[in-house]
N, C-alpha and C positions, 0 to 999 in steps of 0.2 A: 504494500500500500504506500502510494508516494505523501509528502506532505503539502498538504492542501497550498493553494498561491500566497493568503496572505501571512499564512505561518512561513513560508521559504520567504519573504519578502521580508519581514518582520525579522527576521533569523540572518541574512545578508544586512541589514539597517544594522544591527546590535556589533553583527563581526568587524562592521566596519566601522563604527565608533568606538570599536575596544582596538582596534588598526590605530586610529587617528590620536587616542589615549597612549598610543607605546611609539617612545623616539627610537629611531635606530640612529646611534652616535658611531662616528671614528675616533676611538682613543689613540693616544700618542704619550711618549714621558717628551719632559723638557727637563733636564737635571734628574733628580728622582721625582719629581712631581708627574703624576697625571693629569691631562687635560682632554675633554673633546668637544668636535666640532659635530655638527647636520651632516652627515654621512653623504646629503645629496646635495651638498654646496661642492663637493670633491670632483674633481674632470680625471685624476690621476694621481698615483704615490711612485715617486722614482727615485733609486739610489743618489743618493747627492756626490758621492765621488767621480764618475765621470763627468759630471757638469761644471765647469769652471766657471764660477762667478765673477763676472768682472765687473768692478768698483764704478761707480756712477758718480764723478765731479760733482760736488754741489745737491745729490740727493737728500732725502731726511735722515735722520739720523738713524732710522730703523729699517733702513733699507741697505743691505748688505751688497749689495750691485745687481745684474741684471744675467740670467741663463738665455742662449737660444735653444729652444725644443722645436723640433720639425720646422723649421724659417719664423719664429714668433717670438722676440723679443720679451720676456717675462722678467720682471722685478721679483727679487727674494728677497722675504723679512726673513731675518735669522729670530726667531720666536727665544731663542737663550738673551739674547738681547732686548727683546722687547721685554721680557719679564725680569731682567737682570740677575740670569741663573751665570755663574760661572763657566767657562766652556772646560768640560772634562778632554784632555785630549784620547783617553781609553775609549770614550762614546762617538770621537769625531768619526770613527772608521763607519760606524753603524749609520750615520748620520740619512734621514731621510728627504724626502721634498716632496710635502702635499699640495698640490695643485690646486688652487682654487677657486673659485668664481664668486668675486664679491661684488655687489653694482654692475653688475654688465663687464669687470674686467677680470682677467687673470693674471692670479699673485703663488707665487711658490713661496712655501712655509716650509723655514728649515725645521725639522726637531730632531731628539735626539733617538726617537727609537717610535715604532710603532706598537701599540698596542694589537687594536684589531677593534670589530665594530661589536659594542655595546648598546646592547637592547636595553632601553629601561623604561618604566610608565612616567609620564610626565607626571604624576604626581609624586616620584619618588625624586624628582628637581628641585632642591628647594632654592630659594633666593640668595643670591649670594651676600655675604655680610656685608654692610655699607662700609665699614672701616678697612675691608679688605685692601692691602698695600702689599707691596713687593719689599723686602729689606731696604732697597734704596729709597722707598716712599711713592717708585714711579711707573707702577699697575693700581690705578684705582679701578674701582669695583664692578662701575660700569662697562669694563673689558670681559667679565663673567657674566652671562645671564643666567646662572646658578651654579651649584653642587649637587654632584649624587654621590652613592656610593656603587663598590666592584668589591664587595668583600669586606676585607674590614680598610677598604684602600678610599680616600678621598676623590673626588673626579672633578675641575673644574670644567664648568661646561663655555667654553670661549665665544664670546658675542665677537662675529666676525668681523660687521661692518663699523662695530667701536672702536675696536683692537686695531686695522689697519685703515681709518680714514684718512690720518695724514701721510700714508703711502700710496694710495690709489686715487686722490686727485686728478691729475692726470698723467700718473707714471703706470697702471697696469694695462697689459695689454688690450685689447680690447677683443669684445666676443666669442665664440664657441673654440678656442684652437684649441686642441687638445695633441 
């Protein structure tokens, strides 16, 4: 006996508001901290050692110079910098570059390791602390649009377009290049 239309209708509604209740995040370390981002702001994750970054005259301060991937000029934040982690030269070998799409541009994020994608329900997000600072004073809070947890491990959850507005004015590349 099949289930009557507005029970299957009813039953598709529910699955997919308990869909739209759960984030799928990309976790990453930066130092020993964990951090993740919207899984679907990601175009790509690629080895940062074949990529040689070259230094941008007169860039922001958190932009580490610039990759070319397939002919497309891309800006890299080094993310140990913007949050003022110390660079481990052990973690440089592992060092990754997540690709990503913030406002209409593409920005490569150094970090120092990838986790992988973490599922969590948006209600297990909580807010991040307004007093939240980096040791130097210079990640305020608004760079997190929350916390979860992975265990008994911390996760902060990274507001993308706070984190890099004053590098993607108009230093990211522009549109789909992948």
């Amino acid at each position: 006996m099949s289930t009557p239309p507005r029970r299957r209708a009813a039953r598709i509604e529910l699955e997919s508001e308990e869909a739209a209740a759960h984030l799928k995040l990309a976790g990453f370390r930066v130092g020993r901290d964990a951090y993740a981002i919207d899984i679907m702001r990601i175009k790509e994750v690629i080895d940062a050692r074949p990529h040689h970054v070259r230094p941008v005259p007169h860039a922001p301060a958190l932009v580490e110079g610039v990759i070319q991937l397939r002919g497309v000029v891309i800006p890299v934040v080094d993310l140990r910098r913007r949050f003022g982690v110390a660079i481990d030269p052990e973690l440089a070998r592992l060092n990754k570059l997540i690709i990503v799409s913030v406002r209409g541009r593409i920005v490569g994020l150094r970090v120092d390791r990838i986790i992988g994608e973490l599922g969590v329900s948006a209600d297990a997000v909580r807010p991040a602390p307004s007093l939240l600072r980096s040791t130097d004073g210079g990640t305020p809070a608004e760079f997190f649009s929350g916390v979860c947890r992975r265990g008994d491990e911390m996760v902060f959850v990274v507001n993308l377009d706070a984190l890099l507005d004053p590098a993607i004015g108009d230093g990211g590349a522009r549109g789909g290049a992948t």
